[in-house]
Structure formats: structure tokens, C-alpha cells
GUMIPA-40783 format. One record per residue: residue in three letters; x, z, y of N, C-alpha, C, O, CB in turn. Coordinates in steps of 0.2 Angstrom, whole numbers, padded with zeros to 4 digits, always signed. Atoms other than C-alpha are relative to their C-alpha. Glycine has a CB too. Layout:
N
ALAXZYXZYXZYXZYXZY;...
% end
This chain:
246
UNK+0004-0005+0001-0537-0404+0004-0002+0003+0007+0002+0005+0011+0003+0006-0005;UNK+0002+0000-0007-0548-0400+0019-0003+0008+0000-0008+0009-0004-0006-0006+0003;UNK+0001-0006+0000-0549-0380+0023-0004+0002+0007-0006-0003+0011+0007+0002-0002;UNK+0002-0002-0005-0557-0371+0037-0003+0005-0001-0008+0004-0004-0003-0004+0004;UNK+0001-0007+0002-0559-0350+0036-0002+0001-0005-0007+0005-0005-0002+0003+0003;UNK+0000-0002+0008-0559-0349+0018+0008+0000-0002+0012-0004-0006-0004-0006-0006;UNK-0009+0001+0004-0540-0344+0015-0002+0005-0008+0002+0005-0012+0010+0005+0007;UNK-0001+0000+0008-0547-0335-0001+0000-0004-0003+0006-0006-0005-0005+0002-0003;UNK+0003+0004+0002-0555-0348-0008+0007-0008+0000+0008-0012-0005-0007-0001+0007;UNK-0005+0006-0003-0540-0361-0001+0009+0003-0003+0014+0000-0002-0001+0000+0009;UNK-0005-0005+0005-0528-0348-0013-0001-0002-0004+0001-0008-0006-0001+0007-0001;UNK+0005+0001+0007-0539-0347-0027+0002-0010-0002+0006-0013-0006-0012+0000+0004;UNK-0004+0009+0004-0536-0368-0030+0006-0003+0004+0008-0008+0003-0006-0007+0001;UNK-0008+0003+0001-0519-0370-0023+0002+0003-0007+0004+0000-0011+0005+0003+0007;UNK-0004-0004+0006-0514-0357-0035-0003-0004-0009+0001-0005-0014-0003+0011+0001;UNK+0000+0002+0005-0525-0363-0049+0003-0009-0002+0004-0012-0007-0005+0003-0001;UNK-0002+0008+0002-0520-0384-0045+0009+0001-0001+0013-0003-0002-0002-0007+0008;UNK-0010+0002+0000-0501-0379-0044+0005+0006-0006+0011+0007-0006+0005+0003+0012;UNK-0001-0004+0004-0501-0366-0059+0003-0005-0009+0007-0003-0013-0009+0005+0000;UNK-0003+0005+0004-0498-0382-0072+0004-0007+0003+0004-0009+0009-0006-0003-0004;UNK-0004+0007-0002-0488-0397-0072-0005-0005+0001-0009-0004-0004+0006-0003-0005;UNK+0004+0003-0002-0499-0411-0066+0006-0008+0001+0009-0010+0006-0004+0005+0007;UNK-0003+0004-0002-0488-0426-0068+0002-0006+0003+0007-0009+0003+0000-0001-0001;UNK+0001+0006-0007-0494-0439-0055+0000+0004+0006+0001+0001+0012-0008-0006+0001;UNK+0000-0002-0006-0495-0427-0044+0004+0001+0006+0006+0007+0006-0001+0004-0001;UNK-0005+0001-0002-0484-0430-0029+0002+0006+0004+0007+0010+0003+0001-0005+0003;UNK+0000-0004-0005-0489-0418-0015-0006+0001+0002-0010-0003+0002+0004-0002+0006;UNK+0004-0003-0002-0501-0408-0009-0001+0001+0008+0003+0004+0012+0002+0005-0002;UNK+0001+0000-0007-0507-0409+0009-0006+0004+0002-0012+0002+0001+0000-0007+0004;UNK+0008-0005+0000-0521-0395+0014+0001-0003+0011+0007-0002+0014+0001+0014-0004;UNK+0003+0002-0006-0528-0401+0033-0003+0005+0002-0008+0007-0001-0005-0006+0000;UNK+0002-0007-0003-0529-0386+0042-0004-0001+0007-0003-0003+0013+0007+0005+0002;UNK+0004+0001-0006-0543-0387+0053+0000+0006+0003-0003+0005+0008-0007-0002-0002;UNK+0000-0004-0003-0541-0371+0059+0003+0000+0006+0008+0005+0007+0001+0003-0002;UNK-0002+0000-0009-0538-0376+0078+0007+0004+0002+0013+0003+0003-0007+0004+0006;UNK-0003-0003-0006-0533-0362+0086+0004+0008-0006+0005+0013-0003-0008+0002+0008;UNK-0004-0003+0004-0524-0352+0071+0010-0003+0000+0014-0008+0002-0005-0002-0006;UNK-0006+0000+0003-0507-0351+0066+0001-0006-0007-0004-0007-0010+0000+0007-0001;UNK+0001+0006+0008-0503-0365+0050+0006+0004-0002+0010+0005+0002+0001-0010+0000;UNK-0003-0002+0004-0495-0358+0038+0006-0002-0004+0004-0006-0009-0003+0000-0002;UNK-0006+0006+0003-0476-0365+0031-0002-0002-0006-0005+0001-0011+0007+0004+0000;UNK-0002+0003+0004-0473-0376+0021+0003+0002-0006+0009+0005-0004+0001-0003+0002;UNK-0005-0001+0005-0466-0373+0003+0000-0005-0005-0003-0011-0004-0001+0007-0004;UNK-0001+0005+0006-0462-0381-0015-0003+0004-0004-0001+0010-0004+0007-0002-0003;UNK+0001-0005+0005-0471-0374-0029+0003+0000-0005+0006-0005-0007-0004+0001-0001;UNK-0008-0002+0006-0461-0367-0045-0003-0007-0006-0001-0007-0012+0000+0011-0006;UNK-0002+0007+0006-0465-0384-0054+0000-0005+0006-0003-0011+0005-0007-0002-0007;UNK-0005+0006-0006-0457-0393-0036-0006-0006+0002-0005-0012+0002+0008-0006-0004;UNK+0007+0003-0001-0474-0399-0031+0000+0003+0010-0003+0008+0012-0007+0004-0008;UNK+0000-0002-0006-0471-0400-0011-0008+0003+0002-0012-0001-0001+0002-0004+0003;UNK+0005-0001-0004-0486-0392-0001+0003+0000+0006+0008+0002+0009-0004+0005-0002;UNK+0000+0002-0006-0489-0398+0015-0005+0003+0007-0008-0002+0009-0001-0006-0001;UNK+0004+0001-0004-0498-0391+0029-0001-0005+0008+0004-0006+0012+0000+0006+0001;UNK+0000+0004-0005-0506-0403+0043-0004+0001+0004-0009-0002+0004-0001-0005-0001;UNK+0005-0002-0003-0515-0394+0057-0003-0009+0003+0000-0015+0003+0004+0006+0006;UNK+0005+0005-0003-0529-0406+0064+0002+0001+0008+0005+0006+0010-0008+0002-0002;UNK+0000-0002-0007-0530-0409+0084-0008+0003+0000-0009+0006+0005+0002-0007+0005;UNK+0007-0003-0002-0549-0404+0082-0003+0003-0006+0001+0002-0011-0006-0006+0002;UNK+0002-0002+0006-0558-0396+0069-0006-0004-0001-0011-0003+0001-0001+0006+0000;UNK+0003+0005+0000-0567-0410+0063-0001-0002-0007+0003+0001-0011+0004-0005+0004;UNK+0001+0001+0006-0574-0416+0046+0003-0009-0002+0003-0011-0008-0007+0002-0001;UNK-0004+0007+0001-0565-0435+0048+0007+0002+0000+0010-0003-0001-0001-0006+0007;UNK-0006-0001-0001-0549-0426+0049+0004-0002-0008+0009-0005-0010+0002+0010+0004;UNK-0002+0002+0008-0549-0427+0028+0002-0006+0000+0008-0007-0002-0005+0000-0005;UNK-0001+0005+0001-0550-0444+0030+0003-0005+0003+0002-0011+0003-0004-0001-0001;UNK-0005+0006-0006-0536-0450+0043+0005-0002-0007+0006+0002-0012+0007+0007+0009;UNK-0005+0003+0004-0525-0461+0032+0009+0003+0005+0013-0001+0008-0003-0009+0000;UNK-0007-0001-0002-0509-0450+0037+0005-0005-0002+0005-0007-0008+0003+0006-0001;UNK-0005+0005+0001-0494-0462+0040+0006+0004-0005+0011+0001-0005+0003-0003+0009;UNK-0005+0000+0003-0482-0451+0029-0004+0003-0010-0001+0005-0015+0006+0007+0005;UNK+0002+0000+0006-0494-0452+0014+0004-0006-0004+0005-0011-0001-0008-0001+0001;UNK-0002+0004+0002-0484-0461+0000-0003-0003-0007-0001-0007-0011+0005+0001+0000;UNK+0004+0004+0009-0498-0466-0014-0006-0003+0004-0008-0001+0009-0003+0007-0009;UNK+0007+0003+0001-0512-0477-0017-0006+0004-0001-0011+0004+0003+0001-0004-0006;UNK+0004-0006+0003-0522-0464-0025+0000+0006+0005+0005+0010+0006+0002+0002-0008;UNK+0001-0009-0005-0529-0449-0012-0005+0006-0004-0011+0005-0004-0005-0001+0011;UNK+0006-0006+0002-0537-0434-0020-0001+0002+0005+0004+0005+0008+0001+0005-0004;UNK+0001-0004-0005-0548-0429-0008-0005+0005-0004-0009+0005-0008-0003-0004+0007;UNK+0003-0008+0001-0554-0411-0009-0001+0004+0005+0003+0004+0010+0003+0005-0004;UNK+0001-0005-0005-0560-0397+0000+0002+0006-0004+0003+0006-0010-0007+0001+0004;UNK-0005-0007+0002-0552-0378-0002-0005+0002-0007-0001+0005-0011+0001+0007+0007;UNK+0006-0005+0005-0568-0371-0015+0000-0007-0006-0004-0007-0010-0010+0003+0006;UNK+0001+0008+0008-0568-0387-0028+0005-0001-0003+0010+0000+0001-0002-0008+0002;UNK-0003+0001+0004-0557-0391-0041+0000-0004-0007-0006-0003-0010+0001+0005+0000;UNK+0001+0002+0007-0554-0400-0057+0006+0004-0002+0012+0005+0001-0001-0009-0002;UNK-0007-0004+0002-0544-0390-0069+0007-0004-0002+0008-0009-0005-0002+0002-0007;UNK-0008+0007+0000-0523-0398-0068-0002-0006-0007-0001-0012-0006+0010+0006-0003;UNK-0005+0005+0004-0523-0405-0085-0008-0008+0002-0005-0013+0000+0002+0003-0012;UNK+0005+0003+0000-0541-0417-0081+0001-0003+0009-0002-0008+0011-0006+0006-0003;UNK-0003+0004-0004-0533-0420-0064+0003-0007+0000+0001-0013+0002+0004+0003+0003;UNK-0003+0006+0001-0521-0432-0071-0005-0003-0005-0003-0009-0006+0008+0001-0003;UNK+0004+0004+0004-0536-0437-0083-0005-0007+0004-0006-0012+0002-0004+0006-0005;UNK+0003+0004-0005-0546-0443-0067+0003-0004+0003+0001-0009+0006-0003+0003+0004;UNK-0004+0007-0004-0533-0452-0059+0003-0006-0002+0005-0010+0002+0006+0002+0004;UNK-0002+0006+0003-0528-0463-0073-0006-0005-0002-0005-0011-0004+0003+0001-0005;UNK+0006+0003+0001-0547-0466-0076-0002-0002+0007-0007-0005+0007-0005+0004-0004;UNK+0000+0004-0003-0547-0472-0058+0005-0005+0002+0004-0009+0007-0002+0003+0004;UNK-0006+0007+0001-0529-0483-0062-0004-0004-0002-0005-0009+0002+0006+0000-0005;UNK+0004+0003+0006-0539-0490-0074-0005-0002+0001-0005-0008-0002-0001+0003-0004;UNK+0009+0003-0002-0559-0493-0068-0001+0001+0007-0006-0001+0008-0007+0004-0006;UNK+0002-0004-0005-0559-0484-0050+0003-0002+0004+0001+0002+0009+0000+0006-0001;UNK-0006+0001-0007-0546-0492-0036-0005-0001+0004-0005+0002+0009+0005-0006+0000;UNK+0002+0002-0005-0559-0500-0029-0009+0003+0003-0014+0002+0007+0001-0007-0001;UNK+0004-0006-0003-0572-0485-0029+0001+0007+0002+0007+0008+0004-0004+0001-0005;UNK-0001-0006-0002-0575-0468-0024+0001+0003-0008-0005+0002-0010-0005+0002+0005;UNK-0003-0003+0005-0569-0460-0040+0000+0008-0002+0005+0011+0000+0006-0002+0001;UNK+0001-0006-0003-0576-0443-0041-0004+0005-0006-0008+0003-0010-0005-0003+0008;UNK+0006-0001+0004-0585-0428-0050-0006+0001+0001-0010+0003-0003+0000+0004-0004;UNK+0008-0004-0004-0601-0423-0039-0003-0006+0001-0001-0009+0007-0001+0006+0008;UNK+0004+0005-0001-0612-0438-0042-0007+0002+0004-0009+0008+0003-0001-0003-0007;UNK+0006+0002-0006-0628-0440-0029-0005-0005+0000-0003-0011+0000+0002+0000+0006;UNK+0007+0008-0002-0643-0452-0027-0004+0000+0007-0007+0004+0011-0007+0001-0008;UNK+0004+0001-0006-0651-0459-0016-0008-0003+0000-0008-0009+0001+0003-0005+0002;UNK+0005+0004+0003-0669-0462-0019-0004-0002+0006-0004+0002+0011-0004+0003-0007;UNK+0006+0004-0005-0682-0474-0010-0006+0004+0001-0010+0006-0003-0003-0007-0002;UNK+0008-0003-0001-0695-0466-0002-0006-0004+0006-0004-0007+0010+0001+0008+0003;UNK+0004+0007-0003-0711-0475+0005-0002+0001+0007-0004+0006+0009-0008-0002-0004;UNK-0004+0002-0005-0707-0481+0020+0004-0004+0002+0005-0008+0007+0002+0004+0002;UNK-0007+0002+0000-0693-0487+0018+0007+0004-0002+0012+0001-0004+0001-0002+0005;UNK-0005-0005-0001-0684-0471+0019+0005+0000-0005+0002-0001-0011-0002+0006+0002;UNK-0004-0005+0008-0670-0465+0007-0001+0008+0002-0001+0011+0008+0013-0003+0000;UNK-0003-0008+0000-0668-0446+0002+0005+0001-0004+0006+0000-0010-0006+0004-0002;UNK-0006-0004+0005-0653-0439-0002-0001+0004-0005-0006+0007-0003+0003+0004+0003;UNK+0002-0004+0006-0654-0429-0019+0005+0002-0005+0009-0001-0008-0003-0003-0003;UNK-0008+0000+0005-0642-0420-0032-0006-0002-0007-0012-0001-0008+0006+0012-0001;UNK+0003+0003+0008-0647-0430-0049-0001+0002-0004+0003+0006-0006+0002-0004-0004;UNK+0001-0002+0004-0657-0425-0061+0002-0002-0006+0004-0008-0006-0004+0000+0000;UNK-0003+0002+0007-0652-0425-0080-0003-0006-0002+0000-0010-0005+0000+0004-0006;UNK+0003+0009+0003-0666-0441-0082+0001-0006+0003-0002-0011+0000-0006-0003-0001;UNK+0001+0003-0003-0661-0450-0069+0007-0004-0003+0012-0002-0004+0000+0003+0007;UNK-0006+0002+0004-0650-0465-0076+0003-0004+0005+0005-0009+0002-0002-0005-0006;UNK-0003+0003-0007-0641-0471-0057+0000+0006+0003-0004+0010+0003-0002-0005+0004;UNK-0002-0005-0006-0632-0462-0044+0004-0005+0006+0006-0010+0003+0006+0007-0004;UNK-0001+0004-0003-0626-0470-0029+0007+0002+0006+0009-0001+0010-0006-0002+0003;UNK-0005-0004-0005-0612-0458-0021+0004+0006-0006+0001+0010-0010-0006+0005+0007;UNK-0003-0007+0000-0599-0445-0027+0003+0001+0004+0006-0004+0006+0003+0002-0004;UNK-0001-0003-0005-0594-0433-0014+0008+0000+0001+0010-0002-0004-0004+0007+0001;UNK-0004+0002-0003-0578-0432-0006+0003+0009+0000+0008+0010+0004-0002-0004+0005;UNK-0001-0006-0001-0577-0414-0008+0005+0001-0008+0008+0006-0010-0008+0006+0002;UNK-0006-0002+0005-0567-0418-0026+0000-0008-0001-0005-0010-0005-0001+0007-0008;UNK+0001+0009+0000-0565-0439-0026+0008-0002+0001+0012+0001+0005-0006-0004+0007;UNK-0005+0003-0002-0550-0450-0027-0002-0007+0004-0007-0008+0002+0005-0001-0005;UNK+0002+0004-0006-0551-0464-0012+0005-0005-0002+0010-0002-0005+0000+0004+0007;UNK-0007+0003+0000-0538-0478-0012+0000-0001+0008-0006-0001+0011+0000-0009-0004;UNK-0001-0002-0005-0530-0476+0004-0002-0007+0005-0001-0005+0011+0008+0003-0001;UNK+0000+0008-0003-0534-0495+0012-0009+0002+0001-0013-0002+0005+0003-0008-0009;UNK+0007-0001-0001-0553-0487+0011+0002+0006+0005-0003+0009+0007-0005+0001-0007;UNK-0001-0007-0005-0546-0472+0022-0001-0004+0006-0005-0003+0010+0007+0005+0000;UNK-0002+0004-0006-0538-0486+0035-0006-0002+0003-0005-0004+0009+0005-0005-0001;UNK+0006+0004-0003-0555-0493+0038-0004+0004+0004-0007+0003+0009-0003-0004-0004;UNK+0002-0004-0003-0562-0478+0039-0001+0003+0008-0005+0004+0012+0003+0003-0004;UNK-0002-0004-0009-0552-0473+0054+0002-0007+0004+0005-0007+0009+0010+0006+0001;UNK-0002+0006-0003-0550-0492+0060-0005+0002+0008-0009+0006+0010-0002-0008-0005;UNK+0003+0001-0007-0556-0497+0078-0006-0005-0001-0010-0006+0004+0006-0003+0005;UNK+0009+0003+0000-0572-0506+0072-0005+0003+0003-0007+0009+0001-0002+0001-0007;UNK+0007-0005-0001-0587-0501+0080-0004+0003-0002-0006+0008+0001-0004+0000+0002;UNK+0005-0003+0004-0597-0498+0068+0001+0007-0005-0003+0011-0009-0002-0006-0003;UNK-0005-0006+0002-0583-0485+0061-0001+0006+0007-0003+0012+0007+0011-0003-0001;UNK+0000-0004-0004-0580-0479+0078-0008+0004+0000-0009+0010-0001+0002-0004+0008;UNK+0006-0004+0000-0598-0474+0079-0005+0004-0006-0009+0007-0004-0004-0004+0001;UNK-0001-0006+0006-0599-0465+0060+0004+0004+0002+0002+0010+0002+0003-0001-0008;UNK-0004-0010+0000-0584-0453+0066-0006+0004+0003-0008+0009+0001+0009+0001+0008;UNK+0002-0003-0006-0593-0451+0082-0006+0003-0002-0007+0008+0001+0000-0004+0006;UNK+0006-0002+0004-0610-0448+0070+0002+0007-0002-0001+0012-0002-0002-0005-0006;UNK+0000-0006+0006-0601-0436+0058+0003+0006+0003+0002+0012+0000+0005-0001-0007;UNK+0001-0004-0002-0594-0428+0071-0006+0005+0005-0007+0011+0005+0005-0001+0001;UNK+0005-0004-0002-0609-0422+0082-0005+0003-0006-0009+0007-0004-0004-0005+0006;UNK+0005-0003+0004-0618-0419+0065+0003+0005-0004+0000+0009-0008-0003-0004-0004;UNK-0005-0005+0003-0603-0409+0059-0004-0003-0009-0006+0002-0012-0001+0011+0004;UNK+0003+0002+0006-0610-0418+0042+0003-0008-0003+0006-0012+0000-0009+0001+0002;UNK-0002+0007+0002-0608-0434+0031+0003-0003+0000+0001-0009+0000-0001-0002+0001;UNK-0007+0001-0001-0592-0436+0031+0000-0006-0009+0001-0012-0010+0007+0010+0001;UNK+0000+0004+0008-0593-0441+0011-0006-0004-0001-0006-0008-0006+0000+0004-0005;UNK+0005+0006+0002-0610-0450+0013+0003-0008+0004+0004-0014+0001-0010+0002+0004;UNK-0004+0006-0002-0601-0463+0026+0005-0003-0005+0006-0009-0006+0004+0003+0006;UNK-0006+0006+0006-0586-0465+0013-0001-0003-0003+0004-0006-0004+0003+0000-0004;UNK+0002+0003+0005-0597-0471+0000-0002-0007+0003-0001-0013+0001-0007+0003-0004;UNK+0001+0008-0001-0604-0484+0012+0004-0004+0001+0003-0010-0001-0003-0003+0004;UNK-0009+0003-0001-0586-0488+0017+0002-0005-0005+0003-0011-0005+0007+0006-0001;UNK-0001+0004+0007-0584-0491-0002-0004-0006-0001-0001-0012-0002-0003+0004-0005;UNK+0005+0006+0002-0598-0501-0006+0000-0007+0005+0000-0013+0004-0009+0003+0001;UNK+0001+0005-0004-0600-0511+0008+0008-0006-0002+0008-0011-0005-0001+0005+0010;UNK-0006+0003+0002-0580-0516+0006+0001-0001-0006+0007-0002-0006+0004+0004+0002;UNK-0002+0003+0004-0579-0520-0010-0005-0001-0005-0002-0003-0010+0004+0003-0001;UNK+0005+0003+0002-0597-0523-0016+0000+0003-0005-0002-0001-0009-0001-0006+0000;UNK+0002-0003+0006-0597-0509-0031-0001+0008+0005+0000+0011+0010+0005+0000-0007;UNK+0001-0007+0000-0602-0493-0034+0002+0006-0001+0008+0004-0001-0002+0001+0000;UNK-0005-0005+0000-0594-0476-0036-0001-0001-0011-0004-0004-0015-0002+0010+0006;UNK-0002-0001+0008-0588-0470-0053+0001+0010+0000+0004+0014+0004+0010-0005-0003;UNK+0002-0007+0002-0592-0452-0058+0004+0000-0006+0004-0004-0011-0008+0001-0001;UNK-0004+0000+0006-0578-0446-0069+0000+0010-0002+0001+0014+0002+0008-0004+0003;UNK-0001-0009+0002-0579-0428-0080+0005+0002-0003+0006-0002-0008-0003+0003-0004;UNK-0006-0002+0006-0564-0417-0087-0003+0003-0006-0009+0004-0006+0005+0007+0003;UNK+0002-0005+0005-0565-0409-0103-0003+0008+0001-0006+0011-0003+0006+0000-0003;UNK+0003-0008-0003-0568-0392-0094-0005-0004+0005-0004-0010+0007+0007+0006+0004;UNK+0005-0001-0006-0582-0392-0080+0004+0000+0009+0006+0006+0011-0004+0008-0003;UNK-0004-0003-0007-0574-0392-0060-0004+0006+0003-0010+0006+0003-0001-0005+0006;UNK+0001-0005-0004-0574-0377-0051-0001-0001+0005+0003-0003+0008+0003+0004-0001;UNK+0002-0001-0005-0585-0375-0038-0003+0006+0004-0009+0009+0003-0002-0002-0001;UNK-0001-0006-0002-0584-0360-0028-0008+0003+0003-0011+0008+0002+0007-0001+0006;UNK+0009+0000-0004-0601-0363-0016-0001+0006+0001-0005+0010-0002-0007-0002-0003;UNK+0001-0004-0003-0598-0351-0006-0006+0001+0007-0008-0003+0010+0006+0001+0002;UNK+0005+0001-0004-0611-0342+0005-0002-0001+0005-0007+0001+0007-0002+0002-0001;UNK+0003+0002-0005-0609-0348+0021+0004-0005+0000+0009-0003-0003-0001+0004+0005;UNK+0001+0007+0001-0607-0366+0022-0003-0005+0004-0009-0004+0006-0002-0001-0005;UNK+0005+0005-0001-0613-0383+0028-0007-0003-0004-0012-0005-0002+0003-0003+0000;UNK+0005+0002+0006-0622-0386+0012-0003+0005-0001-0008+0004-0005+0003-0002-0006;UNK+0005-0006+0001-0631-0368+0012-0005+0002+0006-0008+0007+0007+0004+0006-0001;UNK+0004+0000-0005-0638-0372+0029-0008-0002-0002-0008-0004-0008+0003-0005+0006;UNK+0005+0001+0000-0657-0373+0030-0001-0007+0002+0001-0010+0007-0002+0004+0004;UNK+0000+0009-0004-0663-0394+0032+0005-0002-0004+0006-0008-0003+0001-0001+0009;UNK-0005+0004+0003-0647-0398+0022-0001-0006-0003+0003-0010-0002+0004+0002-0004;UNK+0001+0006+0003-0655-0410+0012-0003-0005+0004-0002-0011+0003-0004+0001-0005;UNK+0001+0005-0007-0665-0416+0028+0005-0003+0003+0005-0009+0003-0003+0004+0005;UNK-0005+0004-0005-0650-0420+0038+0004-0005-0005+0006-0011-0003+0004+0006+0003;UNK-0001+0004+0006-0643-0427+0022-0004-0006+0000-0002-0012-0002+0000+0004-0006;UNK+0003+0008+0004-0656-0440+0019-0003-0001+0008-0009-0001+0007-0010+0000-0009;UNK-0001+0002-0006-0657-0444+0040+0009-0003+0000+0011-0007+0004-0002+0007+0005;UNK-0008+0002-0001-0636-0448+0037-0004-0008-0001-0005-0013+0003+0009+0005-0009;UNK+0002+0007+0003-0644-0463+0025-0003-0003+0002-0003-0009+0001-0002+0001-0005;UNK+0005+0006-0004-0656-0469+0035+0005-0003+0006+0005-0009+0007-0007+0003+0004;UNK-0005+0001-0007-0644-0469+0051+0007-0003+0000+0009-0006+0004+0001+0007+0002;UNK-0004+0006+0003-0631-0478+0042-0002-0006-0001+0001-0011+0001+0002+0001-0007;UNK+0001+0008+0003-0640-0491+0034+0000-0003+0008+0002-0009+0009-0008-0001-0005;UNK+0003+0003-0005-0646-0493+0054+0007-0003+0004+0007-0008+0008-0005+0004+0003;UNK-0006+0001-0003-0627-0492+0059+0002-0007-0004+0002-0012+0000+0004+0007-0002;UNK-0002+0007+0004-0622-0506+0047-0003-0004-0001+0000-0009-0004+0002-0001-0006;UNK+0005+0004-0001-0637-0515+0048-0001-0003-0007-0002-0009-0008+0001-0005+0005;UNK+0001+0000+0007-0638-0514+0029+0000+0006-0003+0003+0010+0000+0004-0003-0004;UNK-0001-0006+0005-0641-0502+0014+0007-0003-0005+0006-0005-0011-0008+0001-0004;UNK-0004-0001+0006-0624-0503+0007+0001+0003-0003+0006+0000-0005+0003-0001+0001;UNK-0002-0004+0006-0622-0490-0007-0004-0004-0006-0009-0009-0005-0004+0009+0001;UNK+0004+0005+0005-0628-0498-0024+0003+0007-0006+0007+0011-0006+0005-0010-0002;UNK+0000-0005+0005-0631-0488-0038+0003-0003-0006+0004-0009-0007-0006+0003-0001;UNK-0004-0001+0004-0620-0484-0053-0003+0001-0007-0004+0007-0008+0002+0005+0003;UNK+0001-0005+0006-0625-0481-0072+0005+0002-0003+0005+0008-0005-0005-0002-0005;UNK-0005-0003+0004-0609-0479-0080+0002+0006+0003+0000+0008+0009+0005-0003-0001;UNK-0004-0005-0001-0597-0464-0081+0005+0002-0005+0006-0001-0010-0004+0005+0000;UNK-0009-0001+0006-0580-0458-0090-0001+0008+0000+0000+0013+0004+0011-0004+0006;UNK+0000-0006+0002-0583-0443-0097+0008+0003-0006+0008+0000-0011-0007+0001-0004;UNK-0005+0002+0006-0565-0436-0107-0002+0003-0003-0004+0009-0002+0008+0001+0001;UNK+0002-0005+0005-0570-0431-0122-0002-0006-0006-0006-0011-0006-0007+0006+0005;UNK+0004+0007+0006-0574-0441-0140-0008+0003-0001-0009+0009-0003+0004-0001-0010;UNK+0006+0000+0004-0593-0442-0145-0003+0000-0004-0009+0001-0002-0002-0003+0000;UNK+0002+0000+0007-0597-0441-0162-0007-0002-0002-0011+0002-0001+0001+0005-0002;UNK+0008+0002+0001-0612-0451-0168+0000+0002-0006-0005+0002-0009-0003-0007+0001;
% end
């Protein structure tokens, strides 16, 4: 869980992810990007659910995605401090990415990518008629950890997304999808709890900047040009928990 000056906000969903028993859940690591602050100790919480703080060396938006060497699972929920799925729909998404999702981005904030003439892609949050999506964000997604390592490998074309997401302080989760795609030739999986995730969207932000959606659909073009492909592929399924009744 990737924080940086929202210790409300970074309260708010510790307190509500560690308020139930969550039974895969092992440990908690919040990535304190806050440089030049103080990190906060470590504790257990009253259902022995360690939390971890890991100051960053920079304040950086790749810092989520370092495959730390004392991580001990397959499965990473990644998140940022303001998002959340409610506990019991945690353990519901992580067995629906045991089960259909290892080798996607596994996630609830689905995105699309649509063609525009030119060539171009634009970034877009999906409409209700839209029957594909080609990304879910990274701000509430599980990752299999073997897609982190590559992430941060010494590849050039890695080295030159960090070195992207950091001068754009942006795109940290459009890179992971291509990571995905590209490495394992699908597409993500959009998964819903029975309750809705909480999203805090608070009002100052990256995503409340002016051009967000501009700089967003420039990530996509600038990738593809990085990988010298359009790797993301779009998606129509989804795992919603909940029965249907026809």
C-alpha cells in the first residue's frame, strides 16, 4: 500500500482492512514515500496481521512496484492509502485471482483504451456499453510477484518506463498492464465484491490534475513506442461475487 501525505486517508483503510479477519492475508506493507519524514513503527494488529512500514529511497511511484526481497507470497495486493475493497471481498478477489487471475492484473478499476484516428489510443474510464476494457489500475489490483521482478529488471525497455513514470510522476499502472500483456499474452481481469470499493478521491491528487486524461492517453502511445508494440488486449469477461437470478 503506497501512501504519500494522506496519513488520514492511510488510517481510514488500514483501520478499516485490519478491522476483520481476512484469512490469506499475511502482512501488510504500506511504502512510505514520504522521503524526508519520520516512518512510523511497526505493529501487529488485534487479529496478528503484521503491518510493515518501508520507507522508499525517493519518493517515487515505481517504489509500489519493487518486488521486495522479504515479500513471502505469490499474490501482491497492490494499493494506494484512499482505495479499498471491503475485508471479507478481499479474500473473495484473491481466490478469484487463484483461480482465473495469476497471470493477469487482477483488479477492480477497469479502463479502456480506445483507437483514435491516427493511430492514437486514448485513455478512458468505461462506459456501462462498452463491452472491453484493456487495464485495471494498480491503485486496488493483485499482481503475481514474477510480473513485479520484470518490472524492476534491468531490461531497457523497463529501465526506460521507470525512468518515463518517474519524470511524469504518472503511469505507474498503465506500464503494469503492458508488463502483463506483453508477458503473458492476456488480458487483465476485473473482479467485484459484493459491496462496492471504497474510493476516497481525494481533492488534491494526480488524477485531479488538469490534462490527466491527456497525459494518460500520451503514457499509451509512448509505451506502445517503448515496446515497439501495442501490447494491452482487451478483456470482456468479469467475476462479479454475487448470484444472478434469471
Amino acid at each position: 500500500m503506497q501512501t504519500y501525505n494522506r496519513q488520514d486517508e492511510l488510517n481510514e483503510t488500514l483501520h478499516a482492512l485490519l478491522s476483520e479477519v481476512i484469512p490469506s492475508l499475511l502482512e501488510v506493507v504500506v511504502v512510505w514515500n514520504n522521503v524526508d519524514d519520520q516512518v512510523p513503527a511497526d505493529y501487529v494488529s488485534k487479529h496478528s496481521v503484521p503491518v510493515r512500514y518501508r520507507k522508499s529511497p525517493v519518493n517515487s511511484l515505481n517504489q509500489k512496484l519493487w518486488p521486495d526481497p522479504a515479500y513471502k507470497t505469490q499474490a501482491i495486493l497492490l494499493s494506494d492509502d484512499d482505495v479499498y475493497y471491503h475485508p471479507s471481498d478481499v479474500e473473495f478477489a484473491f481466490q478469484a485471482w487463484r483461480k482465473f487471475g495469476r497471470d493477469r492484473m487482477t483488479g477492480a478499476l477497469a479502463r479502456c483504451a480506445e483507437p483514435e484516428e491516427g493511430g492514437k489510443l486514448r485513455y478512458a474510464f468505461c462506459s456501462e456499453d462498452q463491452d472491453a476494457y484493456a487495464m485495471v489500475l494498480t491503485n486496488l489490483a493483485f499482481s503475481h510477484i514474477s510480473l513485479m521482478d520484470y518490472y524492476w529488471s534491468d531490461e531497457a525497455d523497463m529501465i526506460n518506463i521507470r525512468n518515463y513514470v518517474d519524470q511524469h510522476m504518472n503511469c505507474e499502472d498503465i506500464a503494469m498492464n503492458h508488463v502483463a500483456s506483453l508477458l503473458t499474452g492476456q488480458g487483465p481481469l476485473q473482479v467485484a465484491g459484493r459491496k462496492s470499493y471504497v474510493n476516497m478521491v481525494p481533492a488534491v491528487g494526480i488524477s485531479t490534475k488538469p490534462g490527466h486524461v491527456e497525459a494518460r492517453s500520451k503514457c499509451l502511445d509512448d509505451f506502445a513506442d517503448i515496446f515497439k508494440c501495442r501490447a494491452l488486449i482487451n478483456e470482456t469477461g468479469h467475476i462479479q461475487r454475487s448470484v444472478v437470478v434469471l
